[in-house]
GUPA-732676 format. One line per 8 residues: number of its first residue (from 1); their letters; for each residue x, z, y of C-alpha. Coordinates in Angstrom, 1 decimal. Example, Ala and Ser with C-alpha at 12.3 -4.5 7.8 and 13.67 -1.06 7.14 Angstrom:
2
1) AS) 12.3:7.8:-4.5; 13.7:7.1:-1.1
END
This chain:
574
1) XXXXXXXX) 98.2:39.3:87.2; 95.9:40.7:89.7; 96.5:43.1:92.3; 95.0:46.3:92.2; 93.6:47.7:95.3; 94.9:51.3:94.6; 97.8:52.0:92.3; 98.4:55.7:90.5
9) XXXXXXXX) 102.3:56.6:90.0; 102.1:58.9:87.1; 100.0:60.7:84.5; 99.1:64.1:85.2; 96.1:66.0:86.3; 96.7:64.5:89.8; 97.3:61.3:89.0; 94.1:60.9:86.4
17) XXXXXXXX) 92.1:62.4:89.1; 93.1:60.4:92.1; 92.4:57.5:89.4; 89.0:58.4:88.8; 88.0:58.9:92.7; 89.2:55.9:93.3; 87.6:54.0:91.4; 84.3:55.5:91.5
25) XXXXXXXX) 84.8:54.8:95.6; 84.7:51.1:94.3; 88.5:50.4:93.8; 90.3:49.0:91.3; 92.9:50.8:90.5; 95.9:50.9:87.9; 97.7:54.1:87.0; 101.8:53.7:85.4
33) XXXXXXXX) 102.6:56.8:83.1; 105.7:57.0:81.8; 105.1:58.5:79.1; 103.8:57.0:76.1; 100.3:57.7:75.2; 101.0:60.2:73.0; 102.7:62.3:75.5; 100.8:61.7:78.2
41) XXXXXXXX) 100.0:64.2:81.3; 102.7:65.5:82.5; 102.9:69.1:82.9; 99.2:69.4:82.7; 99.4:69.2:79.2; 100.7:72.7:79.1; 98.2:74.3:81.8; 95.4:76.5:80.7
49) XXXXXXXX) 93.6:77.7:83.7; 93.5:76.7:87.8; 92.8:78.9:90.2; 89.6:78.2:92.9; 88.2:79.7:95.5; 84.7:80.8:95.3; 83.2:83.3:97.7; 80.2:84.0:94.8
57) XXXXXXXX) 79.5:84.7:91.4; 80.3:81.7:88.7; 80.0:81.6:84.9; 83.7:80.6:84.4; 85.0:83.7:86.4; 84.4:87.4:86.8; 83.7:87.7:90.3; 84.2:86.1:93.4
65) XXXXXXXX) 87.8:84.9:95.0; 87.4:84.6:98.8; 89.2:82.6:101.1; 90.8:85.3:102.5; 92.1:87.0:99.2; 93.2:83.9:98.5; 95.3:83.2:101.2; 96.6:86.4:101.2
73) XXXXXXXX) 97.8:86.3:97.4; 99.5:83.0:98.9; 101.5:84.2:101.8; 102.8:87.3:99.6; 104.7:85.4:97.2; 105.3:82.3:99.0; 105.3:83.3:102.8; 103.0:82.1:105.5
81) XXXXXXXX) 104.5:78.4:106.4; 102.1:76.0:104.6; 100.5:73.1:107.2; 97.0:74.6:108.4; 95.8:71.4:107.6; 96.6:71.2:104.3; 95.8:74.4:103.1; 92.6:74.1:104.6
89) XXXXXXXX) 91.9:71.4:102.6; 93.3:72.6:99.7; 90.9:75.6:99.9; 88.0:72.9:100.4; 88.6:70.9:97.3; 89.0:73.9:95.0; 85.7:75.3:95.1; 84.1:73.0:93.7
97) XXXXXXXX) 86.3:71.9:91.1; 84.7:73.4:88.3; 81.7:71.1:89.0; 84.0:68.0:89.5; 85.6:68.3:86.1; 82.8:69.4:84.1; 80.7:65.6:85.2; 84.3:64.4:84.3
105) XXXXXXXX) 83.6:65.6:80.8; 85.8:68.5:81.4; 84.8:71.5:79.1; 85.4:74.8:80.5; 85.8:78.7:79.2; 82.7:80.5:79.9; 83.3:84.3:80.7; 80.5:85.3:78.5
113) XXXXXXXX) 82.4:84.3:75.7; 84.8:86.7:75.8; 88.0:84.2:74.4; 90.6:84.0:77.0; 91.8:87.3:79.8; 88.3:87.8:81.8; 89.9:86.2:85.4; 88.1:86.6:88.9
121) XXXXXXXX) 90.7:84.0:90.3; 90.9:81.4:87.8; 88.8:79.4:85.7; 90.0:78.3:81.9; 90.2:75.0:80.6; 88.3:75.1:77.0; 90.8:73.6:74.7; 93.5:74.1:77.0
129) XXXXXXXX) 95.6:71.0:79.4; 95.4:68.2:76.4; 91.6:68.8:75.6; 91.1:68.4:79.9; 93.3:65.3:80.0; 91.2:63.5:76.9; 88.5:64.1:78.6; 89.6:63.1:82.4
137) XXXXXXXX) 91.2:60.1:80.6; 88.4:58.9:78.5; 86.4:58.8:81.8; 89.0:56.7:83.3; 88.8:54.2:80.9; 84.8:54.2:80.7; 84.8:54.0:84.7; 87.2:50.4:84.5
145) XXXXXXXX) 90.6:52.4:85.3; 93.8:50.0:84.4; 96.4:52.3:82.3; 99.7:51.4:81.8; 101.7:54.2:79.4; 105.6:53.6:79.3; 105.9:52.2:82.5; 109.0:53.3:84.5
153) XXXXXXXX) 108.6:53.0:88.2; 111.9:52.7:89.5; 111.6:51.7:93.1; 109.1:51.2:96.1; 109.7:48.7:98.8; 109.0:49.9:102.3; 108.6:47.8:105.3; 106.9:47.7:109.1
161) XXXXXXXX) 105.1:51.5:107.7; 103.5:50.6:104.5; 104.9:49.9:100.9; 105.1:46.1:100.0; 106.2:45.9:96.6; 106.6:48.4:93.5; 108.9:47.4:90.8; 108.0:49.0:87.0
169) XXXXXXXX) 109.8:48.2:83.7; 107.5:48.2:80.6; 109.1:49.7:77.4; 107.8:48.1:74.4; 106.4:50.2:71.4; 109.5:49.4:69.4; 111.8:51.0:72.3; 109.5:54.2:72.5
177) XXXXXXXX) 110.3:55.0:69.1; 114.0:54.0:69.5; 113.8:56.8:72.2; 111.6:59.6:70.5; 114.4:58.8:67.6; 117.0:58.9:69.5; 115.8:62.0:71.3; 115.6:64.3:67.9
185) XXXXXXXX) 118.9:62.3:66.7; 120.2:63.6:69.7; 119.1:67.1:69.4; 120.4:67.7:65.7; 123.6:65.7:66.5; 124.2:67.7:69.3; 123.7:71.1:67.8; 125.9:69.9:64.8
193) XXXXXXXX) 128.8:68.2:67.1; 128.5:71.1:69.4; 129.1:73.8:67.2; 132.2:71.5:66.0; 133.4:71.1:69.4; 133.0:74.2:70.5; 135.1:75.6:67.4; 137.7:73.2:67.6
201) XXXXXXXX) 137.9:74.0:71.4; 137.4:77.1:71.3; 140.5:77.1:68.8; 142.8:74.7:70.6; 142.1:76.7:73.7; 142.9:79.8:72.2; 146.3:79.0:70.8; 147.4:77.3:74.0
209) XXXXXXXX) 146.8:80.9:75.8; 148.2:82.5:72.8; 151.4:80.2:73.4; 151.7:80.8:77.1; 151.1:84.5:77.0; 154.2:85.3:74.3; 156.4:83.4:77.1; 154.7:85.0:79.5
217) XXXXXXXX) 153.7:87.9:78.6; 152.8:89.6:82.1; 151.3:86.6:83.8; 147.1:85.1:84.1; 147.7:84.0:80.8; 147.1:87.0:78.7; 143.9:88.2:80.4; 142.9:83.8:79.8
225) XXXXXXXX) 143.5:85.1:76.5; 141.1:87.6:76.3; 138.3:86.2:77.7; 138.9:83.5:75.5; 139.1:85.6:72.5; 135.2:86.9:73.9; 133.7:83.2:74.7; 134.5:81.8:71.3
233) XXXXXXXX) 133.3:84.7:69.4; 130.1:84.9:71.9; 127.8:82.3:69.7; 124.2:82.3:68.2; 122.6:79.7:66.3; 125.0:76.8:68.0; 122.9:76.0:70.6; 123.5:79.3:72.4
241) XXXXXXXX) 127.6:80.1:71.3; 130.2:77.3:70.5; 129.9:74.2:72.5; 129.5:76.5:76.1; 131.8:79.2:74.9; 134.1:76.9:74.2; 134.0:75.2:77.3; 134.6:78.3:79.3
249) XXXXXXXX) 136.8:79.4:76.6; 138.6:75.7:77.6; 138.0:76.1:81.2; 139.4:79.8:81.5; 142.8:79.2:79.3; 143.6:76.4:81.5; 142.8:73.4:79.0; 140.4:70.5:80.8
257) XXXXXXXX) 137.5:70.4:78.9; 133.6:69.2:79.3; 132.2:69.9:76.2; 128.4:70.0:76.9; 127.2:69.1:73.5; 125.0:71.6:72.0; 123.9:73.1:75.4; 120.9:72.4:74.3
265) XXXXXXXX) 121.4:70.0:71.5; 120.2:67.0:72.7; 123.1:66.3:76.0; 120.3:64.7:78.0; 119.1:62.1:74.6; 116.5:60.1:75.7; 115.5:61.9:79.1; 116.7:59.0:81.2
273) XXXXXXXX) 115.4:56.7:78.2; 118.9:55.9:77.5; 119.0:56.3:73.8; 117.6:52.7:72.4; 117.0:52.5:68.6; 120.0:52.1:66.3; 122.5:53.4:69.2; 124.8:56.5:69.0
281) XXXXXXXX) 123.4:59.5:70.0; 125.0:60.7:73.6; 126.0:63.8:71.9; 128.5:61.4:70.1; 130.1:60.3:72.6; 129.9:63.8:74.5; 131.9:65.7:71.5; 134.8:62.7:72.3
289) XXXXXXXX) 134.5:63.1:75.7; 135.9:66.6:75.4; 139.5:66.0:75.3; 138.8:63.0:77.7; 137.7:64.0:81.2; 134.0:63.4:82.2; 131.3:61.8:80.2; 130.4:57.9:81.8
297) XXXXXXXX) 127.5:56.6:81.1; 127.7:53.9:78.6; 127.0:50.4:80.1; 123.8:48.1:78.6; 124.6:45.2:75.9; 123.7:41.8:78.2; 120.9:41.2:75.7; 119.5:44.7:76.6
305) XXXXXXXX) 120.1:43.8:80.1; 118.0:40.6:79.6; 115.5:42.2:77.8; 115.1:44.8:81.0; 114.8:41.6:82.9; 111.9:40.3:81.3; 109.9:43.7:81.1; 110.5:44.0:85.0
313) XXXXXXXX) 106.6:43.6:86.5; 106.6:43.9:90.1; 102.8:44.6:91.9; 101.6:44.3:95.4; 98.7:47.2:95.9; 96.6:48.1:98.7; 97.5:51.3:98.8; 99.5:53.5:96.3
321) XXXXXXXX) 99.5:57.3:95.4; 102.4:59.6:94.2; 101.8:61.2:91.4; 105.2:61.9:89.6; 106.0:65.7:89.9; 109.0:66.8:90.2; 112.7:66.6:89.2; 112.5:69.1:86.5
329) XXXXXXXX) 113.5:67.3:83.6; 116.4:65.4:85.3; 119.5:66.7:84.0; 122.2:65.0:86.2; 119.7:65.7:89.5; 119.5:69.5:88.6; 123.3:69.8:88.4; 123.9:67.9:91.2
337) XXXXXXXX) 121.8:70.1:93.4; 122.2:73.6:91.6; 125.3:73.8:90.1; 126.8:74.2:86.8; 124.5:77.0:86.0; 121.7:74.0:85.8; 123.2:73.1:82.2; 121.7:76.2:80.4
345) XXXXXXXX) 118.0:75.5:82.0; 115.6:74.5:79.4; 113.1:72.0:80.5; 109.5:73.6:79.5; 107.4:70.9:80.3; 107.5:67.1:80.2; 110.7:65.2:79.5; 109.3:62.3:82.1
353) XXXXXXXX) 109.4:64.4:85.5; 112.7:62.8:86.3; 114.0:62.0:90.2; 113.9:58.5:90.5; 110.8:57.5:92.6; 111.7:60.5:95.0; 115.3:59.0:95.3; 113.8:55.5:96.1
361) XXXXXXXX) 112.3:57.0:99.0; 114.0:59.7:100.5; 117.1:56.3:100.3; 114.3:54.5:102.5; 114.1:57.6:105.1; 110.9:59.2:103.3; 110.9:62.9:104.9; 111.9:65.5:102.8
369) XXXXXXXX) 110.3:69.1:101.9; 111.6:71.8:100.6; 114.6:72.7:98.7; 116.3:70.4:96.0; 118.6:73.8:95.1; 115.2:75.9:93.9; 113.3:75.8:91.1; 110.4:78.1:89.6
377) XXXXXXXX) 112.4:79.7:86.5; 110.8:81.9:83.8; 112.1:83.8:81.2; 111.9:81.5:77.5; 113.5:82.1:74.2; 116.5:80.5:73.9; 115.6:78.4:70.7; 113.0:76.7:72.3
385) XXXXXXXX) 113.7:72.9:72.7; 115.4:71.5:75.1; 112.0:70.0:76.3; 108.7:70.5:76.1; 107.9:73.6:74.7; 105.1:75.0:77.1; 104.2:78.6:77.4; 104.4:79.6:74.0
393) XXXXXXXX) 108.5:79.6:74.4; 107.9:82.4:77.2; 109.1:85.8:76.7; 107.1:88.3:78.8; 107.5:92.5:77.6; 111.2:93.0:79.4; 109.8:96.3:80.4; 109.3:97.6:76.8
401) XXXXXXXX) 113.4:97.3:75.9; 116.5:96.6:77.7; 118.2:93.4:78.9; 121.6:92.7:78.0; 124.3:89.5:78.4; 125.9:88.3:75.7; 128.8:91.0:76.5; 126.6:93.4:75.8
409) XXXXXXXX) 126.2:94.3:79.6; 122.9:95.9:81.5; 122.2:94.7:85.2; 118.7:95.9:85.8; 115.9:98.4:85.4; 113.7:96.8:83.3; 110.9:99.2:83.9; 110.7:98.3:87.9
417) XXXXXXXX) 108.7:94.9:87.0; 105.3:95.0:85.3; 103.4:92.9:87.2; 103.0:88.8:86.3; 105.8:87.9:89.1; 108.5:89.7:86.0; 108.7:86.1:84.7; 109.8:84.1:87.9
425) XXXXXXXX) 112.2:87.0:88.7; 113.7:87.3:85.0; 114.2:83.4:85.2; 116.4:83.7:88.6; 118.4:86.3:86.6; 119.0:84.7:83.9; 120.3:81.4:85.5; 123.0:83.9:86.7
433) XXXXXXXX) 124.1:85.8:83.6; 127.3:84.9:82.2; 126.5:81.2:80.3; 122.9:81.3:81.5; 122.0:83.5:78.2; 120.5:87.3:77.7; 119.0:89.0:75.4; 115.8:91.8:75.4
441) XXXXXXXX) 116.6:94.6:73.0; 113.3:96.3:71.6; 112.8:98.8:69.0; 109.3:98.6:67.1; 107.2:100.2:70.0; 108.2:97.9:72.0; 107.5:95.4:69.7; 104.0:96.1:69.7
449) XXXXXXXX) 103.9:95.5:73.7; 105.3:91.7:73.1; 103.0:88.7:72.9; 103.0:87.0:69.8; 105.3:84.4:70.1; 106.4:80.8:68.4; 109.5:82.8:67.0; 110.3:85.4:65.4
457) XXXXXXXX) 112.6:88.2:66.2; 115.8:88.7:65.5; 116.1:92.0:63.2; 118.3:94.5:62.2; 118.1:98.7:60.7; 120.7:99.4:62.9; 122.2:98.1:66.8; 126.1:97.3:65.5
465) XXXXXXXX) 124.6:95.1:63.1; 121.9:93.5:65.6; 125.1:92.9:67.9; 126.9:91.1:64.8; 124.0:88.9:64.7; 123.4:87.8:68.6; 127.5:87.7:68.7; 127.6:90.2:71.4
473) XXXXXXXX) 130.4:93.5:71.4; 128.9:96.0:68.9; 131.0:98.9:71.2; 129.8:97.5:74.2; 126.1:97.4:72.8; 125.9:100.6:71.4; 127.6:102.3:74.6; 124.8:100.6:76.8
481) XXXXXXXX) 122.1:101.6:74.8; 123.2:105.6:74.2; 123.4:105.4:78.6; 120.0:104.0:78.3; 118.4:106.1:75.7; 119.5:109.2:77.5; 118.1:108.2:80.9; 115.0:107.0:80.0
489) XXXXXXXX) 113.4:106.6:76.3; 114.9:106.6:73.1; 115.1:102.8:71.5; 114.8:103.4:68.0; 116.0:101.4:65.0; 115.3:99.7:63.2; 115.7:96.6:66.6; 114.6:93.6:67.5
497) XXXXXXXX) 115.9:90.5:69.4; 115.0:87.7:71.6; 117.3:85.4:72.7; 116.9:84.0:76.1; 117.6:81.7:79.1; 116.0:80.3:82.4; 113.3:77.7:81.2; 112.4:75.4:84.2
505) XXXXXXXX) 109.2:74.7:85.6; 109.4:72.8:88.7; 111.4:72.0:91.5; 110.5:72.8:95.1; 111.5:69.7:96.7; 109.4:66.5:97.2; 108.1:64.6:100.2; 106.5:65.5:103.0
513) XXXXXXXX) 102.5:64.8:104.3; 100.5:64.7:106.7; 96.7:66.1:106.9; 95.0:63.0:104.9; 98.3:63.2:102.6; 99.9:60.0:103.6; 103.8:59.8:102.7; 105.8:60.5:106.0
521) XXXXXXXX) 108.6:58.8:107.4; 111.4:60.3:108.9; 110.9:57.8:112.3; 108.1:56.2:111.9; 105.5:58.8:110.5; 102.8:58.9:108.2; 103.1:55.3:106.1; 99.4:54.2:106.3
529) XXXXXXXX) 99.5:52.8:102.8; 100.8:55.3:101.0; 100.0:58.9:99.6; 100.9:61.5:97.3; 99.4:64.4:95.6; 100.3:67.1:92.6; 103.9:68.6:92.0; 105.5:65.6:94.3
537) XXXXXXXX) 104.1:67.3:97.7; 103.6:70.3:96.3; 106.8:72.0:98.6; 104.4:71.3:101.2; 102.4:73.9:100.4; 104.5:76.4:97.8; 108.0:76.7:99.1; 108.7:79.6:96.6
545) XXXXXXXX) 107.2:81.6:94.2; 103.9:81.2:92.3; 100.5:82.3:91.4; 98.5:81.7:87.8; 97.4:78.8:88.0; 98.2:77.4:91.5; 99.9:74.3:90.1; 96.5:73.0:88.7
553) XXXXXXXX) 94.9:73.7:91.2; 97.1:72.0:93.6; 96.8:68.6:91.0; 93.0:68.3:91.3; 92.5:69.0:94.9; 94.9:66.9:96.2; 94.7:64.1:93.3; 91.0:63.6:94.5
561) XXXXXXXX) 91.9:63.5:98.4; 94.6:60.9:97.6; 91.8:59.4:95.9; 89.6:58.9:98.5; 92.1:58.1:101.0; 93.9:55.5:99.1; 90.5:53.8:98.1; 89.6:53.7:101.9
569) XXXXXX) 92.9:52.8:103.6; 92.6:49.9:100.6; 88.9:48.7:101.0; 88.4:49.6:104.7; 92.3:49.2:105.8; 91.6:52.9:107.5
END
C-alpha cells in the first residue's frame, strides 16, 4: 500500500482540519478514525460555537473580542501558565477562522438572524458540530484526503527522534455492529443485572450485619447496619440505587463485593471494543463477579486473535499528527488516576476518546502535560447514557432550587453561582457527594428558570412523596427544605426533580509541545516528525477550567498549524 506523506490520528475538528491543510500544501495524507462513519468526530460533534478573536466588527458576532480581553478571560479561569508561544499562535489562527471554515463549506450563524444567544466572543456553527464536520469532511474527500473509519491505532514506534512505524487494527463492518450491539446489550443487561445484584447484595449484606450486630450488639457492626439499611433503600431508576448502593452497602457491612453493574448500565460494553457480536455482555460476567473478587478481563478466542492478526496494517508516514483527544471515555484509565469516585462519571461525548495512543507514548518517554487526576466535569442528569449524550443531558438552573444528596443532605448555597462557571463547579461537587449522585429540588418558579431539557422532571404535589420517589429520607428532606424556606424563599409544591451526577468532558492531561507543535521527548526534545493538535495538547494551553467555546477553538487553530507543519517537515524534511 502506499505511504502517505502525512498521516491524521483521529476524527475530530482537529484532525479533519489538519487533513485538509495538508493536503491542500500538496501532501498526501490519510486520516484513522476510530469511529465508524456514522459516529464520526469526536467531541466536535457535540460543539456548537468557538470562540475567536477579532479586534472588529463581524457578521457572526456582536462586537469585537480583543486580544487583550481574551487573554484576560483566559488567565481568570485557567491561570497565567500557557507557553507564550503557543498562545500567541493560538490567538493568530483564530481570527480568521470564520473565513477558513466558511471556503471549507462551513455554514455559519449570522447575528442578524436572531437564532442562537447574540455572542461578542463566539461565533455559531449553523446546524451545530455534525452539520460542520459534513461539511469539513466532504471537502476532505473532494481535496484527495485518504479516510480510514474504524481504525484503532494502538501504538507508535519511536526511534533516533522521529516515529518509524504506526500499527492500526481495522474492524470490519460486521465487528462494528457486534460492538454498537453489544454496547446497548450491555446497557440494558446492565441496568437489569444491576438492579438484581444490587438487591441480592444489598440483601445478603444486610443480614450478615443484622447477624453480627445481635452477637454483638455494641460493636461497628450495628452502625454497618444502618448505613446499610440507607444504601439499599437509596435507589432510583436502577442505574442510580441498587448495584452502587449495594456495593457500599457490601463494602460497609464487611462483605467483599465489586458489584459495578448498573453504574451506568453498560460496565464499560463496547468502550474498549471488547464486546464482539454473539458474546456475553460484560455486565454478565460483572453481576458473577460480585461474590468473586475483581472483574478480569476475558481472554480472545485464538480465531479472534487470528482474525486481529490479519486486520493489523502497519504504515510508515512522513510525518504524523495527534489528533485523538483525550482519555475521557476510558473507564479503567479514569479510575486508575481518580479514584473510585471515577465510576459514577458519565462520559458526555464520544465513546472513542480512550488512552491508548497517549500510553504508547508517554511508555516511549513522550513528555507529559498536565494532570491525569483532573477532568472538566459538569453537572448532567443522571439518566443520560453512559455515553454520548452532548449538552442536552446538562442541567444548568441550581440557583432556582436547592441541591440535595441522596440522604437528603444540603452542602451549598445554591444562589452564590449564576454565572456560566456554575456548571464546572457543580460537576467537581458532585463527583464528591455520597455515590457521585444529587439531586436539584425546584418548585414551579423555579421551573420556569430551567432550560428545556431531554427529560422530564420528576414530580410530585407534595416533598415526602418527591423523596419516596428519588429514594432519599422523606424526614431528612422535609427538615432541609423548612431550614431553607425560612432563610431564603419559600419552595412551593407542588416539586420537581432532576436527578444528577458529574458528566465528563475532557481530561487535562496529554503531551507536551513545542512552538511549531512537534511531540516532545522527555531527553531528546521536539520529535521532528511528529505533531499534535486538539484535546491531546490541549493541557498545554488549559490546565483548568474553561471558557464557551475554547475547545473548538483550540481544534481548528492548532489542527491547521499541525497541518502545515506536518505537510512541510514531510515534503521539505523541515
Amino acid at each position: 500500500m502506499p505511504q502517505p506523506d502525512v498521516l491524521v490520528v483521529g476524527g475530530g475538528a482537529a484532525a479533519i482540519c489538519a487533513a485538509i491543510t495538508a493536503r491542500r500544501a500538496g501532501a498526501s495524507v490519510l486520516l484513522l478514525e476510530r469511529a465508524p462513519a456514522g459516529e464520526r468526530g469526536g467531541n466536535s460533534r457535540h460543539s456548537r460555537n468557538f470562540r475567536y478573536v477579532h479586534e472588529g466588527p463581524s457578521p457572526f458576532s456582536a462586537g469585537p473580542y480583543p486580544e487583550t480581553e481574551f487573554r484576560s478571560d483566559l488567565a481568570r479561569v485557567t491561570g497565567s501558565d500557557q507557553d507564550p508561544a503557543l498562545l500567541r499562535l493560538l490567538i493568530e489562527r483564530s481570527a480568521d477562522l470564520p473565513d477558513w471554515l466558511l471556503g471549507a463549506g462551513v455554514q455559519l450563524q449570522p447575528v442578524a438572524g436572531g437564532g442562537l444567544p447574540r455572542s461578542r466572543k463566539t461565533a455559531f456553527l449553523l446546524g451545530g458540530g455534525k452539520t460542520m464536520l459534513n461539511a469539513l469532511y466532504a471537502t476532505a474527500a473532494r481535496l484527495g484526503v485518504d479516510i480510514c473509519y474504524s481504525a484503532n491505532v494502538e501504538s507508535l514506534f519511536l526511534d533516533s527522534g522521529s516515529v518509524q512505524a504506526v500499527h492500526y487494527h481495522l474492524q470490519k463492518p460486521n465487528q462494528v455492529a457486534g460492538q454498537v450491539a453489544g454496547q446497548v446489550a450491555g446497557q440494558v443487561a446492565g441496568q437489569v443485572a444491576g438492579q438484581v445484584a444490587g438487591q441480592v447484595a444489598g440483601q445478603v449484606a444486610g443480614q450478615v450485619a443484622r447477624q453480627e450486630a445481635k452477637q454483638h450488639p455494641n460493636s461497628r457492626f450495628k452502625s454497618q447496619l444502618e448505613q446499610a439499611q440507607r444504601f439499599h433503600q437509596s435507589s432510583l431508576i436502577g442505574e442510580q440505587g441498587g448495584p452502587r448502593a449495594a456495593e457500599q452497602a457490601a463494602a460497609q457491612a464487611g462483605v467483599k463485593g465489586t458489584v459495578q453493574a448498573g453504574t451506568q448500565g453498560t460496565m464499560q460494553a463496547g468502550t474498549q471494543g471488547t464486546v464482539q457480536a454473539g458474546t456475553q455482555s460484560p455486565a454478565h460476567w460483572a453481576a458473577l463477579s460480585s461474590w468473586q473478587g475483581d472483574l478480569r478481563p476475558l481472554e480472545g478466542s485464538g480465531s479472534q486473535e487470528r482474525q486481529r492478526n490479519e486486520n493489523l496494517q502497519i504504515v510508515h508516514p512522513g510525518a504524523t499528527i495527534l489528533c485523538s483527544g483525550g482519555a475521557q471515555a476510558d473507564r479503567v484509565w479514569l479510575r486508575t488516576h481518580c479514584g473510585a469516585c471515577a465510576d459514577g462519571f458519565i462520559n458526555r461525548g464520544t465513546p472513542y476518546a480512550t488512552s491508548i495512543v497517549l500510553c504508547s507514548l508517554l511508555g516511549q518517554g513522550v513528555a507529559a502535560v498536565g494532570d491525569p487526576a483532573t477532568a472538566y466535569l459538569v453537572a448532567v442528569d443522571a439518566r443520560s447514557p453512559a455515553d454520548d449524550g452532548g449538552i442536552v443531558t446538562r442541567v444548568r438552573s441550581m440557583h432556582a432550587g436547592i441541591v440535595v444528596d441522596r440522604y437528603g443532605e444540603r452542602y451549598y448555597d445554591e444562589r452564590a453561582d449564576t454565572a456560566s462557571t456554575r456548571y464546572s463547579a457543580w460537576g467537581q461537587r458532585l463527583a464528591n457527594f455520597p455515590g457521585q449522585i444529587g439531586y436539584l429540588i425546584l418548585d414551579r418558579q423555579g421551573l420556569q428558570v430551567e432550560a428545556p431539557s431531554f427529560y422530564p422532571p420528576i414530580s410530585a404535589p407534595r416533598i415526602g412523596d418527591l423523596a419516596q420517589q428519588l429514594g432519599i429520607p422523606a424526614a431528612a428532606l422535609e427538615q432541609t427544605l423548612d431550614t431553607y424556606n425560612a432563610a431564603v424563599r419559600p419552595l412551593e409544591p407542588p416539586f420537581f426533580a432532576y436527578p444528577m451526577r458529574p458528566g465528563i468532558t475532557f481530561t487535562y492531561h496529554g503531551v507536551a509541545v513545542d512552538a511549531s507543535l512537534r511531540v516532545c521527548h522527555q531527553e531528546h526534545g521536539p520529535i521532528d516528525n511528529l505533531f499534535a493538535a486538539g484535546m491531546l495538547m490541549a493541557p498545554n494551553l488549559l490546565s483548568r477550567g474553561y471558557l464557551s467555546g475554547l475547545a473548538l477553538m483550540i481544534g481548528l487553530a492548532t489542527g491547521r498549524a499541525a497541518g502545515e507543519g506536518a505537510a512541510r517537515s514531510a515534503i521539505c524534511g523541515i
